[in-house]
N, C-alpha and C positions, 0 to 999 in steps of 0.2 A: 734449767730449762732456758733455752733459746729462744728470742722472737720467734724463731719458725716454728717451732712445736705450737707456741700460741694461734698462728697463722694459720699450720693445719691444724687447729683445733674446731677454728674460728671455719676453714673451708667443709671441715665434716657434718658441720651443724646447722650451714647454709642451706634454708629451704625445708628441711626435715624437721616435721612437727611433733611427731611421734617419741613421749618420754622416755620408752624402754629402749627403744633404737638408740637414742639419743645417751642416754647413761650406759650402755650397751660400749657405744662406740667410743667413749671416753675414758670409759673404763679399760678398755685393749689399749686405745694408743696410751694411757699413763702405764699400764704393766710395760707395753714393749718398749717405753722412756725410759722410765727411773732404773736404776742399778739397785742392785739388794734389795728388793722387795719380794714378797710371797703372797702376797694378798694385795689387790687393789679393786674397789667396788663400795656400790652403795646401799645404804640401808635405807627402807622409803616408810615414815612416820603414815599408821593406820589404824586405827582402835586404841590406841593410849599406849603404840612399843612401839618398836624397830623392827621394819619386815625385812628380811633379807632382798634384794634386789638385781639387778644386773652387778657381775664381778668375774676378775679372772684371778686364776689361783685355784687351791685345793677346797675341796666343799668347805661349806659356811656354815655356822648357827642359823638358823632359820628367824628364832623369835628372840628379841632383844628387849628384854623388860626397860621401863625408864627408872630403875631404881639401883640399878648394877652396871657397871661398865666403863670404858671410855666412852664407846660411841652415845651411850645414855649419857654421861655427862656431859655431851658434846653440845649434843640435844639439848638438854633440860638447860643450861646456862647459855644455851646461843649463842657459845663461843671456841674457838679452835681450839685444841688441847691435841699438845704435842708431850710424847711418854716418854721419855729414854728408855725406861725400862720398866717392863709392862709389869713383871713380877714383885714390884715397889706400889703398884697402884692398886689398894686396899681391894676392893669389888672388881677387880678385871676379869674376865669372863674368857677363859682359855679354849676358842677356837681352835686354834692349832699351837700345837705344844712347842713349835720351832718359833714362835713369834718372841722379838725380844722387845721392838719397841712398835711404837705406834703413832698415828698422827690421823686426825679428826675431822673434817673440816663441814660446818653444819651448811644444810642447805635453806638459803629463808628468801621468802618471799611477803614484803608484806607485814613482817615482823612476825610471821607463821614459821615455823620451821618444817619443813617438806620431807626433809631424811635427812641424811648425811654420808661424806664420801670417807671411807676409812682407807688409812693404806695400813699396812705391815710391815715390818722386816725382822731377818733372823738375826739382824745387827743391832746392839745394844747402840744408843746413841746415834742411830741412824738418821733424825731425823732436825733440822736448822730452822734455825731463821731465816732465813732465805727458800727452804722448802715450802715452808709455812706463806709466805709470801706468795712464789709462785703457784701450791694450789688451791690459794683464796682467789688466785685471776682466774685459775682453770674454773672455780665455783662461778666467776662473774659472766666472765664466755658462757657457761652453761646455762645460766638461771632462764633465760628469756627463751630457752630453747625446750624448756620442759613446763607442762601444765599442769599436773598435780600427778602424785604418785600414787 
């Protein structure tokens, strides 16, 4: 990712207070960014799981227990977890059967954690350090722009 994706991330979120709008529009522009992905969107913490939330890509699990998953691990440890390969990760939860890895990035506010932003891809290894870096900016542009989920 480029300054500019930052930039217009940074100009979408300008002014607009509204969380779903707001994870809505983040969610499209990382799908129509990254290369190889199938899934990009977020899961928004409510009753003690993972609620499905704004995403683009093919339908989602809806309820994400916190005791099964990436994205539950993502959550529960308050920290990014990136998969190479989803079918090595003991409790991975097979939304869609073309996913091969995965990458997590928790959403916190507060030391709370609010949801979390998952991407996809059908590519084993798909996913760096340098990924991993740029969508912990994309979380930080976003945080102050969403109220609770």
């Amino acid at each position: 990712m480029e300054s500019l994706f930052f930039d217009s991330l940074s100009a979408l979120l300008e002014g607009e207070t509204d969380t779903i709008a707001n994870m809505a529009n983040t969610a499209a522009l990382l799908y129509e960014t990254l290369r190889d992905v199938n899934w990009v969107g977020f899961y928004r913490m409510k009753d003690n799981e993972l609620l499905l939330g704004p995403f683009m890509g093919k339908v989602a699990c809806v309820h994400l227990p916190l005791n099964k998953g990436v994205c539950a691990h993502a959550a529960t440890t308050k920290k990014t977890i990136r998969v190479d390969d989803v079918h090595q990760f003991a409790t991975h939860i097979a939304c869609d059967s073309a996913t091969n890895s995965e990458i997590v990035v928790p959403l916190m506010k507060e030391g709370k954690v609010l949801g979390v932003l998952d991407i996809d891809s059908p590519l084993l290894h798909r996913f760096n350090e340098q990924d991993e870096k740029n969508l912990k900016r994309v979380v930080e542009i976003l945080l102050p722009h969403i109220e609770s989920v």
